[in-house]
C-alpha positions in Angstrom: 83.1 89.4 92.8 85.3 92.5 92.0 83.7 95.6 92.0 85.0 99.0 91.2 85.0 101.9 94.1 86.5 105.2 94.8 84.7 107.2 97.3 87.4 109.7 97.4 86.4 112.7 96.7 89.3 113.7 94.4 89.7 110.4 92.6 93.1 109.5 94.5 93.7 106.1 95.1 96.7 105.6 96.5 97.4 106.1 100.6 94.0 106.0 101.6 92.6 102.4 101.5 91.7 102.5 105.0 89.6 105.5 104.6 88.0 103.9 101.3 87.4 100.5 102.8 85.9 102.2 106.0 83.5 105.0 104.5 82.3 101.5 102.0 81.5 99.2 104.7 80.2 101.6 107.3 77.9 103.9 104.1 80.2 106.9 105.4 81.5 109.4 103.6 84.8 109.0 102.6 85.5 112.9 104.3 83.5 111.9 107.7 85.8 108.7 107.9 88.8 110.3 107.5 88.3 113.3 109.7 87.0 110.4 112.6 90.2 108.4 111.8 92.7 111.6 112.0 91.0 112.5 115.6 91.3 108.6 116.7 94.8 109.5 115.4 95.2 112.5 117.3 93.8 111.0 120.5 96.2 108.0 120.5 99.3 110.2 119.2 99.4 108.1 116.1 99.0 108.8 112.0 94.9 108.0 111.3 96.0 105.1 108.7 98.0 103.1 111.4 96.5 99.4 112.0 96.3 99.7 115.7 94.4 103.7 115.1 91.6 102.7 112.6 91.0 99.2 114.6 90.8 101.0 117.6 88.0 103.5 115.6 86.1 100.3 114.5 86.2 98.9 117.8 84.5 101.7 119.0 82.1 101.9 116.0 81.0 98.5 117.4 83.1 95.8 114.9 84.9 93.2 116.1 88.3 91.4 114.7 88.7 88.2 113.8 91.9 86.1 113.0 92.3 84.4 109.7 94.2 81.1 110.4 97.4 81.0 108.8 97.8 77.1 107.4 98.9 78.2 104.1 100.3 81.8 104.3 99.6 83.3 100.9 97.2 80.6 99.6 93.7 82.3 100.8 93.3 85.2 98.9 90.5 87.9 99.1 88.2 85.9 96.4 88.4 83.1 98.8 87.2 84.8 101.5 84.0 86.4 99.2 83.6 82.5 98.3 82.7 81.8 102.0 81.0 85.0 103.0 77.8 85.9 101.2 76.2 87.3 103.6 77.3 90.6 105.7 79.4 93.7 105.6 84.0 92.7 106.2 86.4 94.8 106.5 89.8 92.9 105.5 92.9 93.5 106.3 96.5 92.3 104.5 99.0 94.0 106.2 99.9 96.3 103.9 95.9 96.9 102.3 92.8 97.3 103.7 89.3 96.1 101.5 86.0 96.4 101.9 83.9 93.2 101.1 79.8 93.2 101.2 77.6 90.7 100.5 80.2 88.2 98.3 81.9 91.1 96.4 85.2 92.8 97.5 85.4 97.0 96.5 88.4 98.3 95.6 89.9 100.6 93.6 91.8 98.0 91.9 91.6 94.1 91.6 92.8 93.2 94.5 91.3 90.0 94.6 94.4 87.6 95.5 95.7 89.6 97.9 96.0 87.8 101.3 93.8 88.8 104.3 95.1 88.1 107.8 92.2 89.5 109.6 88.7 90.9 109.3 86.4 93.2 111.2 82.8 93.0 111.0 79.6 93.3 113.4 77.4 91.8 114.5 73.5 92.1 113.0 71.4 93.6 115.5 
């Protein structure tokens, strides 16, 4: 399920999950989604990695969040959530991370497979 991405330019990995997770699941790349995240930023007076600044950006890039019921905080992790959706492009978010899951397979620059997703953003076919 696990598979191994960086699209940073410079190899980095640390800081910039929502940018790497973003330019995956939208096929951006990673410098076009972090220049549209700092001006979402800018525009809201608010650092580009912020929850409430990039899921403003992916509202307005169409997405639309959903709410992972919490009945065992901790307990459905990010494999989990690939076990049920084999099918479509997810954004996850944890709180604290931010993955990128298509098709089944969650990419990441590490393992983060039992990490905890609270929400997700995805859209809609058309």
């Amino acid at each position: 399920m696990f598979i191994h991405r960086n699209p940073n330019p410079s190899g980095s990995y640390v800081g910039d999950c929502v940018v790497r997770a973003i330019s995956i699941a939208m096929q951006k790349s990673w410098y076009e989604v972090y220049v549209d995240l700092c001006l979402q930023g800018l525009l809201m007076y608010d650092m580009p990695s912020s929850n409430r600044v990039w899921n403003e950006y992916l509202k307005t890039e169409g997405y639309k969040r959903y709410i992972i019921p919490s009945d065992c905080p901790g307990c459905y992790t990010v494999k989990d959530f690939c076990g049920e959706h084999f099918k479509g492009t997810y954004i996850l978010g944890t709180g604290t991370h931010v993955i990128a899951v298509k098709n089944g397979r969650y990419f990441d620059t590490w393992d983060s497979g039992d990490e905890a997703p609270i929400w997700y953003w995805t859209k809609e076919e058309e």
